[in-house]
N, C-alpha and C positions, 0 to 999 in steps of 0.2 A: 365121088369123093374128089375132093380140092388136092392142089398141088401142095405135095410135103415139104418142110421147112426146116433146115435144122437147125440146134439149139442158140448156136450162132451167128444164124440169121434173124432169130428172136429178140437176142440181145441185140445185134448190132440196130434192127427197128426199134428196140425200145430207147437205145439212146437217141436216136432220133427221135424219137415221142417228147422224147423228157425236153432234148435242143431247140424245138419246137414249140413247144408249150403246148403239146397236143395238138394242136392243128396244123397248116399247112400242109395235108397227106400229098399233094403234089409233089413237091418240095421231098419229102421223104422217099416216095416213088423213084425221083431223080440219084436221090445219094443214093438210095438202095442198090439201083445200078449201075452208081460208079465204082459201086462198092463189089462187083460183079453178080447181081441178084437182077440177073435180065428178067424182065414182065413183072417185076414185082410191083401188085398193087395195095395198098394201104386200105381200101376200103373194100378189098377182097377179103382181108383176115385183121381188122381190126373191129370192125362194128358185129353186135353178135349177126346168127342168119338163121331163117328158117322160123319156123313157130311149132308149136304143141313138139310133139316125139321126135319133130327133125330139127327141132333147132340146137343150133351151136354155140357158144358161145367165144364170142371172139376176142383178141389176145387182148383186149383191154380192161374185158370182165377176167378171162379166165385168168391170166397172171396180176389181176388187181391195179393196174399201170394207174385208172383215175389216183390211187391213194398214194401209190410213189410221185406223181407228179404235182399233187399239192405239196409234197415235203419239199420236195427239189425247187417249188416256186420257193416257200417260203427261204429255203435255205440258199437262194442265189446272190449274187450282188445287186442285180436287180433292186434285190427290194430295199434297198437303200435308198434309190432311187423314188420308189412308188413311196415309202415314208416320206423323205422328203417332199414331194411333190403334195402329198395329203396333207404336209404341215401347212403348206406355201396355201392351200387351199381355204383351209383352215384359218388361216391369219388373216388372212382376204379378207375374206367374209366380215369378220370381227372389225375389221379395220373398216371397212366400207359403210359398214352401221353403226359406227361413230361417227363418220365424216357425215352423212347423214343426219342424225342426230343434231350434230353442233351447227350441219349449213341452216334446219327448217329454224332454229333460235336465232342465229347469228352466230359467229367466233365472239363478239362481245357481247352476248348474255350468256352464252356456255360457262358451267360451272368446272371451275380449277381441277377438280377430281378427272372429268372426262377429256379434258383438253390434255392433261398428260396421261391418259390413259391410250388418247389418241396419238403422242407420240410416242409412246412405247409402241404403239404397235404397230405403229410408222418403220421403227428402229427391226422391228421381228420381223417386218416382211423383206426390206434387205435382209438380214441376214438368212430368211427363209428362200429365199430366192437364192441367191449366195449356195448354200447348203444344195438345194439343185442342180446345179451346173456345175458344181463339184461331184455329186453320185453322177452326173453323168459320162465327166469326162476318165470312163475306165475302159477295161477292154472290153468287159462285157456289155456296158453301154451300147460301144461303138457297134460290135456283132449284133444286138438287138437291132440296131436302126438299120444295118448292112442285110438282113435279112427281112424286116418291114420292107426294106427298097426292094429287095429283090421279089417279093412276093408282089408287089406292086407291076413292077416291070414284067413278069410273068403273066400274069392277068393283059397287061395294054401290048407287050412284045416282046412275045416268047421266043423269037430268032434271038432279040438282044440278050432276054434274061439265059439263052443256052449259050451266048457267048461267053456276059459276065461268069456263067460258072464256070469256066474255062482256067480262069484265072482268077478263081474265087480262093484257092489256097494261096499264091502268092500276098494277094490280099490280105488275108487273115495273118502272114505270117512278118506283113511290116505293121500291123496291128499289134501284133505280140511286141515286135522292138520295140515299138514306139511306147506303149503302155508297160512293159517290163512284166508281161504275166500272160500264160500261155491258155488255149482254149480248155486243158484239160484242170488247170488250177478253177478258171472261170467258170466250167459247169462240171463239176465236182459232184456228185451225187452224194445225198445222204448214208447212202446203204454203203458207200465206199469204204466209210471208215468203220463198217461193221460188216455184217453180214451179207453175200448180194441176194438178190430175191431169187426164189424158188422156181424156177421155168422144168412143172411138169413134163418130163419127156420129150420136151424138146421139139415137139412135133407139133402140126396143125391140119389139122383136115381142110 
């Protein structure tokens, strides 16, 4: 039998799940034990284990975490971002097979309809770009990228990335002055303003 867990080592891994986006169990590993959850491993008790009569299944099946973590994507500031950026995509495209369109004729045999059709969408992709660089510059933003960087830097030098975390809260916490909104506004859980999810017992094999 695996090392016991209690209820509030559950929850505090699954906010990590959720801060994550599911991945980086590294990264989780690490705050696990700053969090004083020495030896704790993410892929000891997240993925299920075993097969037929021995298997287990692990906190991601057993407390359901895939389905809270699609809500919490959907519900971040993020995805303000990822819309935007889908727009920007989107316009692209449209705008690109115009220009297209009007260089294989010419600009003077191109018909008046697609010619302003192509500047309107000349006009949508500033503003759609525009609209980008605005979802980004939040606090959530900035934490997404601060943590892309850090999972990076772990991977090429893990001396550096055990430094950065050192001084990963100070960080985070002239992120908050600076944007005017705290980590716990920015990843805010669905289940917050209702119900929290159900952690059977509290325990794990």
């Amino acid at each position: 039998m695996g090392r016991q867990y209690s209820a509030k080592a559950v929850e505090d891994a699954f906010a990590l799940f959720l801060r994550f986006k599911g991945g980086s169990w590294h990264r989780i590993d690490q705050e696990m034990a700053r969090k004083g959850y020495v030896g704790f491993k993410a892929k000891s008790v997240f993925p299920d284990r075993g097969q037929g009569e021995k298997r287990r299944d692990g906190w991601i099946n057993k407390y359901n975490w895939r389905e809270a973590l699609k809500l919490h994507l959907e519900n971040l500031p993020n995805a303000a971002l990822n819309d935007a950026q889908k727009l920007c995509r989107e316009v692209k495209l449209v705008r690109t097979r115009l220009y297209e369109g009007i260089s294989a004729k010419g600009p003077a045999n191109a018909d008046a309809q697609t010619l302003q059709l192509y500047r309107d969408f000349c006009k949508l992709s500033i503003e759609a770009i525009t609209k980008v660089h605005e979802a980004q510059d939040t606090f959530s933003g900035f934490v997404s990228n601060w943590e892309r960087l850090l999972d990076w830097i772990t991977q090429e030098a893990p001396k550096t990335a055990r430094e950065l975390l050192k001084i990963e809260d100070l960080i985070l916490k002239h992120a908050e002055e600076e944007f005017g909104e705290t980590e716990e506004m920015a990843y805010r859980r669905p289940e917050d303003e209702s119900e929290p999810p159900a952690i059977a017992g509290g325990q794990s094999e």
